[in-house]
C-alpha positions in Angstrom: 51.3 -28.5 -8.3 51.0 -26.5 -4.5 52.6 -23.3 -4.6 53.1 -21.7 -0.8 52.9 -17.8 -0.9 54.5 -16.0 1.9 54.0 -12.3 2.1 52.3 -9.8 4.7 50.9 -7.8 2.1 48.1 -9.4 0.6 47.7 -7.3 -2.6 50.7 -9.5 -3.2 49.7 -12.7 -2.5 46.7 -12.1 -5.4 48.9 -10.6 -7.7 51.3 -13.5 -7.5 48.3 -15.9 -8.3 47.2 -13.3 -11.6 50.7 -13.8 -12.8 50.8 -17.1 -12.8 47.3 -18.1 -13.9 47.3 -20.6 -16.8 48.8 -23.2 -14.8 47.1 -25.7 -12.8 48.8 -24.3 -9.4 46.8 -24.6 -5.9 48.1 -21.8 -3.6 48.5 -21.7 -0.2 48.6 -18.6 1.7 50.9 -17.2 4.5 51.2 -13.9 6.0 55.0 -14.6 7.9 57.7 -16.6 7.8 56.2 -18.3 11.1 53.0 -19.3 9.4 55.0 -20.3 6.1 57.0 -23.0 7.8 53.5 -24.2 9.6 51.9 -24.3 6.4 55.0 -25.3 4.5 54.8 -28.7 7.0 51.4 -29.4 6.3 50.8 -28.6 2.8 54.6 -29.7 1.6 54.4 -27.7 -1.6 56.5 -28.4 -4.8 57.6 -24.3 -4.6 57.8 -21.8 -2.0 57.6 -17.8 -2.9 58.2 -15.8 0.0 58.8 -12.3 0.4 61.9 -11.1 2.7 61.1 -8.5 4.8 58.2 -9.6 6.7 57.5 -9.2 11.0 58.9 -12.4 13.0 60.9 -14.7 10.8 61.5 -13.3 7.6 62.1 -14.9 3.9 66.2 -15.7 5.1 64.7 -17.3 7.9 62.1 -18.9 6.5 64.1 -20.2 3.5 67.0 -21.6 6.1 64.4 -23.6 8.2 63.1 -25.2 5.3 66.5 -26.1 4.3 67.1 -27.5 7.8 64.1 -29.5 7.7 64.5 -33.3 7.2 60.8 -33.6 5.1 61.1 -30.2 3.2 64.8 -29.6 2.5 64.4 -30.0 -1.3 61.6 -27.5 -1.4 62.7 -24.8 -3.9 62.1 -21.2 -2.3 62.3 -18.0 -4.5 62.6 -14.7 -2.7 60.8 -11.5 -3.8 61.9 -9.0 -2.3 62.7 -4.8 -2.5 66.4 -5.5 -1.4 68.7 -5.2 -4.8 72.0 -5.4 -3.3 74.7 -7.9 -3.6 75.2 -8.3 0.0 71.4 -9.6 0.2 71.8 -11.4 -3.1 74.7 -13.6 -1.3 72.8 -14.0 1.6 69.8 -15.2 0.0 72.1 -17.7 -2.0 73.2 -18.5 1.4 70.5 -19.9 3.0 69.7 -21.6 0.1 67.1 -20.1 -2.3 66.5 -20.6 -5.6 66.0 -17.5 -7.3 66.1 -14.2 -5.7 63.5 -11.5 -7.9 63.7 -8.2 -7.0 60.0 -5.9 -6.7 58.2 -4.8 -8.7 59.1 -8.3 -10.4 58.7 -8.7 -13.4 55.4 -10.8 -14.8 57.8 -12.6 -17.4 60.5 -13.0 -14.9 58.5 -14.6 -12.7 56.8 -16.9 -14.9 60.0 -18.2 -16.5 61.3 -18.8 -12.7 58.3 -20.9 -11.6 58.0 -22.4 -14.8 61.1 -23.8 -14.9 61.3 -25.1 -11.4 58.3 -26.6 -11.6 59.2 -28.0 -15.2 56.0 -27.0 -16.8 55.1 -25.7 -20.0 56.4 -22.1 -21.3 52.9 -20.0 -21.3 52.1 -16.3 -22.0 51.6 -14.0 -19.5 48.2 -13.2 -18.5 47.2 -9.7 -19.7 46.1 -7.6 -17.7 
C-alpha cells in the first residue's frame, strides 16, 4: 500500500507514519497541495491524507483536482485539519473527501479511518 502525506508541517508528516506503523504502508511526502497533486500523479497512491490549510492550493483544492483527474479520481483523500465547523465539514464532503479528522486527531480515529479504506487488518495503536 502507498500512502501520500500532504502537510507543511513536517512534525506531522512523522507523526502520521508513528500512528500508523504496523502496517506495511510506503509514504510519500508532500509539503502543499501543488506538490501533492505532482506526487499524487507519479506515485498514484491507494490513499491520500492531506492537511487543509496549507500555502498555494490547499487540502479543498487538492482533494477537488484529484477528483477531476481522469487517472486519480477514485483516490480516497482524508482531510486533517484544525477547522471543526460544519460549514468546512460540507465543504470537504463537497469536493469529495473521504473522511474529514479534526487535530489533534485521534491515534484510534485515524487508524480505524485508514484501515478501513484500505481494507486491512484492525491493529493496535502503536504506543508511544
Amino acid at each position: 500500500m502507498k500512502v501520500l502525506l500532504v502537510d507543511d508541517t513536517r512534525t506531522l508528516l512523522s507523526l502520521i507514519q508513528v500512528y500508523l506503523m504496523g502496517w506495511s504502508i510506503t509514504f510519500v511526502e508532500a509539503k502543499d497541495g501543488l506538490e501533492g497533486l505532482k506526487k499524487a500523479r507519479e506515485h498514484r497512491p491507494d490513499l491520500v491524507i492531506s492537511d487543509v490549510r496549507m500555502p498555494g492550493m490547499d487540502g479543498f483544492e487538492l482533494t477537488a483536482a484529484i477528483r477531476s483527474d481522469v487517472i486519480l479520481h477514485h483516490t480516497p483523500v482524508i482531510l486533517l485539519t484544525s477547522l471543526n465547523d460544519e460549514a468546512s465539514r460540507r465543504k470537504g464532503r463537497l469536493v469529495g473527501a473521504s473522511a474529514f479528522l479534526t487535530k489533534p486527531v485521534s491515534v484510534e480515529e485515524l487508524r480505524r479511518q485508514v484501515g478501513t479504506i484500505l481494507k486491512l487488518p484492525v491493529k493496535q495503536p502503536v504506543k508511544r
